[in-house]
C-alpha positions as CSV (number, residue, x, y, z in Angstrom):
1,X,-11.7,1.7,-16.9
2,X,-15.1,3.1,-16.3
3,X,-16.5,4.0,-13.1
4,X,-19.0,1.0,-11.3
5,X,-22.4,1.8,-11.9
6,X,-25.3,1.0,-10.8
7,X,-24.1,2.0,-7.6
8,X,-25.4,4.5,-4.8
9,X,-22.4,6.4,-3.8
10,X,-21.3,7.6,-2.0
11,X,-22.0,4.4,0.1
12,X,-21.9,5.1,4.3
13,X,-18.0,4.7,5.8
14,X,-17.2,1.2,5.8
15,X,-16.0,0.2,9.2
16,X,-13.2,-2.9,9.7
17,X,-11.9,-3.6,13.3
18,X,-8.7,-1.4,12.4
19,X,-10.2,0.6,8.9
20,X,-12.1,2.9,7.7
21,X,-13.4,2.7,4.0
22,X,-14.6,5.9,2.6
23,X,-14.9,8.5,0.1
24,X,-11.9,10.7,-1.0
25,X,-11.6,14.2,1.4
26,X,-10.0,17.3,0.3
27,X,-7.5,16.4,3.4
28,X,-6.4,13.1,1.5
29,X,-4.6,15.1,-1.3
30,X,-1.0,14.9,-0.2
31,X,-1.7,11.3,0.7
32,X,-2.5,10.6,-2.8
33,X,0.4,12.5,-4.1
34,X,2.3,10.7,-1.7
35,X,0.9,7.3,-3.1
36,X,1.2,8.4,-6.7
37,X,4.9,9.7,-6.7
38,X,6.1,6.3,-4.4
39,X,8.9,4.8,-6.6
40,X,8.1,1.7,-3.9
41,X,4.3,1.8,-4.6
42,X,5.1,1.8,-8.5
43,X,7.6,-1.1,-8.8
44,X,5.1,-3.0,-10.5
45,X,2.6,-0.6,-12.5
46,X,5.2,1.2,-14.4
47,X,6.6,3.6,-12.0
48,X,5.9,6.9,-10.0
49,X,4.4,9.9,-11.3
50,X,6.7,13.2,-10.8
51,X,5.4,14.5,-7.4
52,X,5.7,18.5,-9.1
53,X,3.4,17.3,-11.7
54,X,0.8,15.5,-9.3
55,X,1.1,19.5,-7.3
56,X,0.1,21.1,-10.3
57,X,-2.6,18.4,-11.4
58,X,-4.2,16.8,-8.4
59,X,-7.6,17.8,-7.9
60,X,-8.7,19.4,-4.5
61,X,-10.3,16.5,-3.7
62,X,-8.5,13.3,-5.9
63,X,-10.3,10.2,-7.2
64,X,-13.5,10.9,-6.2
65,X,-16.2,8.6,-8.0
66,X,-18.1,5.3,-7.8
67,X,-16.1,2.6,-6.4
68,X,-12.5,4.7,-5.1
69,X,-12.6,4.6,-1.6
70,X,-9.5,5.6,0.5
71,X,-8.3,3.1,3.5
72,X,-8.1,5.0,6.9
73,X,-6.2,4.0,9.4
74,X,-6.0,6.6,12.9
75,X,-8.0,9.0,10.9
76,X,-5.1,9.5,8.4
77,X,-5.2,7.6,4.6
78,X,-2.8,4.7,4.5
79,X,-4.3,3.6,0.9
80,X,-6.8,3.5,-1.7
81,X,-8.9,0.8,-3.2
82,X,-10.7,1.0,-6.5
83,X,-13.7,-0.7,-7.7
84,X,-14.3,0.1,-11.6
85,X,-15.1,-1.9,-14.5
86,X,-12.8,-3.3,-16.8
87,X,-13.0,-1.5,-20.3
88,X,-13.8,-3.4,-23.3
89,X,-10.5,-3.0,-24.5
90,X,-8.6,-5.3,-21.6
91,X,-8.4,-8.7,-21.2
92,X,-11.6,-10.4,-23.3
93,X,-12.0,-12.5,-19.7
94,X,-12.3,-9.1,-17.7
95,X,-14.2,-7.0,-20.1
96,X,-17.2,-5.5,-18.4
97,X,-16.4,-6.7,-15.0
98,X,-15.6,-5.2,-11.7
99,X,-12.0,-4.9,-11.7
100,X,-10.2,-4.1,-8.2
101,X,-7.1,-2.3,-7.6
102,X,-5.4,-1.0,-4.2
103,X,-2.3,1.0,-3.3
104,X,-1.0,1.5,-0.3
105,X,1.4,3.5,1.4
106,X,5.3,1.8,2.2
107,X,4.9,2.2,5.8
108,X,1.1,0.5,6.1
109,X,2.9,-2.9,4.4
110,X,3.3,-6.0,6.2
111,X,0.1,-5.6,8.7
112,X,-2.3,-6.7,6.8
113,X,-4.2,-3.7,6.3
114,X,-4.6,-4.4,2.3
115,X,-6.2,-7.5,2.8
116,X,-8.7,-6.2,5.3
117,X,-9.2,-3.7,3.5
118,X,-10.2,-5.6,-0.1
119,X,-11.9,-8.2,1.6
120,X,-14.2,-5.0,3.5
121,X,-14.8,-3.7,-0.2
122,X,-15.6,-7.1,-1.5
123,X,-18.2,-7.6,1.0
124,X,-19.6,-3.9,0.3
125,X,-20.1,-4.5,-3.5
126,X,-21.1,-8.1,-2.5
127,X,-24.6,-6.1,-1.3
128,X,-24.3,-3.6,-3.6
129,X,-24.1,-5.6,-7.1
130,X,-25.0,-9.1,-5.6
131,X,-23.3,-12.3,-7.8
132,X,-20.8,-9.7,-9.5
133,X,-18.3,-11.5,-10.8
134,X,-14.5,-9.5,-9.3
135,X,-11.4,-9.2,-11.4
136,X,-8.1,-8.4,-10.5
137,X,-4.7,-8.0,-12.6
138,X,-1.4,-8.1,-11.3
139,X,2.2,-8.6,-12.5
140,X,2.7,-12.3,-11.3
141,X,6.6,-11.0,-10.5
142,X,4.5,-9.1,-7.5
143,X,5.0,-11.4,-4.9
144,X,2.7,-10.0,-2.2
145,X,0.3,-9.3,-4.7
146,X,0.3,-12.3,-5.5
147,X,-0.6,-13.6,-2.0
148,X,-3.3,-11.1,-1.5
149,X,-5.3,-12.7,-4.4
150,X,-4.9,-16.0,-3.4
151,X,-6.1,-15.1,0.3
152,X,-9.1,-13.2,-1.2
153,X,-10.1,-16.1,-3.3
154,X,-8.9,-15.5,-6.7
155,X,-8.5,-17.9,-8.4
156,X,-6.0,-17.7,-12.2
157,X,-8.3,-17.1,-15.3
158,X,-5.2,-16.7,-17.3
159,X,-1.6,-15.5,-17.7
160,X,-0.1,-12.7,-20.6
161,X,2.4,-10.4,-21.6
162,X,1.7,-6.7,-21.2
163,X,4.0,-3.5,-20.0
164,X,7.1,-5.8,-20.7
165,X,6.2,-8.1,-17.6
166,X,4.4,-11.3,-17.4
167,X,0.5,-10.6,-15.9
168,X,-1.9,-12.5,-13.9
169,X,-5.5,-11.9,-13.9
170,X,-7.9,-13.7,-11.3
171,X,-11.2,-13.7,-10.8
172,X,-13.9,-14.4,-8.0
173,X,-17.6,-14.0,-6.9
174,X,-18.2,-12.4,-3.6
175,X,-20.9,-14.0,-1.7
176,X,-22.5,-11.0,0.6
177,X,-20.8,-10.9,4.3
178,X,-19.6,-8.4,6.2
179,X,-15.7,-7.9,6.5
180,X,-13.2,-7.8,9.7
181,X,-9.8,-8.0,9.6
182,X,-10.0,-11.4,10.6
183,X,-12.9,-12.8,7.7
184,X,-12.3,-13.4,4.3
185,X,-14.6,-12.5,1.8
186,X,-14.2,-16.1,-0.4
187,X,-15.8,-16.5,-4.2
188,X,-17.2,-19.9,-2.8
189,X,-19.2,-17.8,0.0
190,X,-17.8,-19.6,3.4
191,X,-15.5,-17.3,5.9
192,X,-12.4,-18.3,7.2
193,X,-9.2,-16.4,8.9
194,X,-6.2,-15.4,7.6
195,X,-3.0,-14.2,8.6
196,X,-1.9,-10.5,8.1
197,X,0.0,-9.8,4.5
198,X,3.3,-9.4,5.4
């Protein structure tokens, strides 16, 4: 994956009606280990890393370039989403696009807060890259995941086998809006509500 440029970053906190969107801290760090070394978080992407390793390796201040914001909730990170472009290598249907991920803490599941926060970032690249076509992959056995791209508007480009699992890759094209937990961010450019993930 390569970082999303042309971008000016970082970009001003992003503000939902429960979220903040911004740029990694140095107070984030035992967040992310948190996030990395979460056998829960890892089901589907191949498992945790060891949290002594992430001690030793983790940055002062982790994953911070063009397109990784973390997801505040309360002033405290409850998740990160990332915005980079698919490398040449992957999929032939994602290569060169902007690809998102997002992890999120166990106990920040189930109120929605991952699809206000996506549908916040869409509508932030949206104005930043207008017309960029979106990308996302995801073990189709991911259930939630699943549901998350649906709500967003992505829509099946195709289906493979990678990592020993069956994987589903979607894609979409923002149309500029601002987000709330209550929009959508749709690839056919209209607004609607949605229920929280659960």
């Amino acid at each position: 994956m390569e970082n999303l440029l042309p971008v000016v970053w970082p970009p001003e906190p992003i503000r939902t009606e429960r979220l903040v969107l911004r740029e990694p801290e140095a107070r984030d760090r035992a967040a992310f280990i948190e996030l990395l070394a979460s056998p829960e978080v890892h089901t589907y992407l191949g498992g945790p890393r060891p949290r002594d390793e992430l001690e030793r390796e983790l940055s002062a201040v982790p994953e911070r370039w063009p397109g990784s914001f973390v997801v505040e909730l309360d002033g405290a990170m409850i998740g990160q989403i990332l915005l980079r472009r698919a490398a040449e290598n992957h999929r032939p249907a994602a290569a060169g696009k902007a690809d998102l991920g997002y992890l999120f803490l166990p106990r920040a599941w189930g109120s929605g807060y991952a699809a206000e926060a996506c549908a916040a970032a869409l509508g932030w690249l949206a104005g930043a890259l207008p017309g960029e076509p979106v990308v996302l992959a995801t073990q189709s056995a991911n259930v939630s995941s699943m549901r998350l791209a649906a709500k967003l508007g992505f829509t099946e480009v195709e289906r493979y086998q990678a990592w020993g699992a069956e994987q589903w890759l979607g894609r979409c094209s923002p149309a500029p809006r601002p987000a709330s937990h209550a929009v959508q961010v749709s690839c056919d450019g209209t607004a609607g509500e949605y229920p929280p993930v659960r």
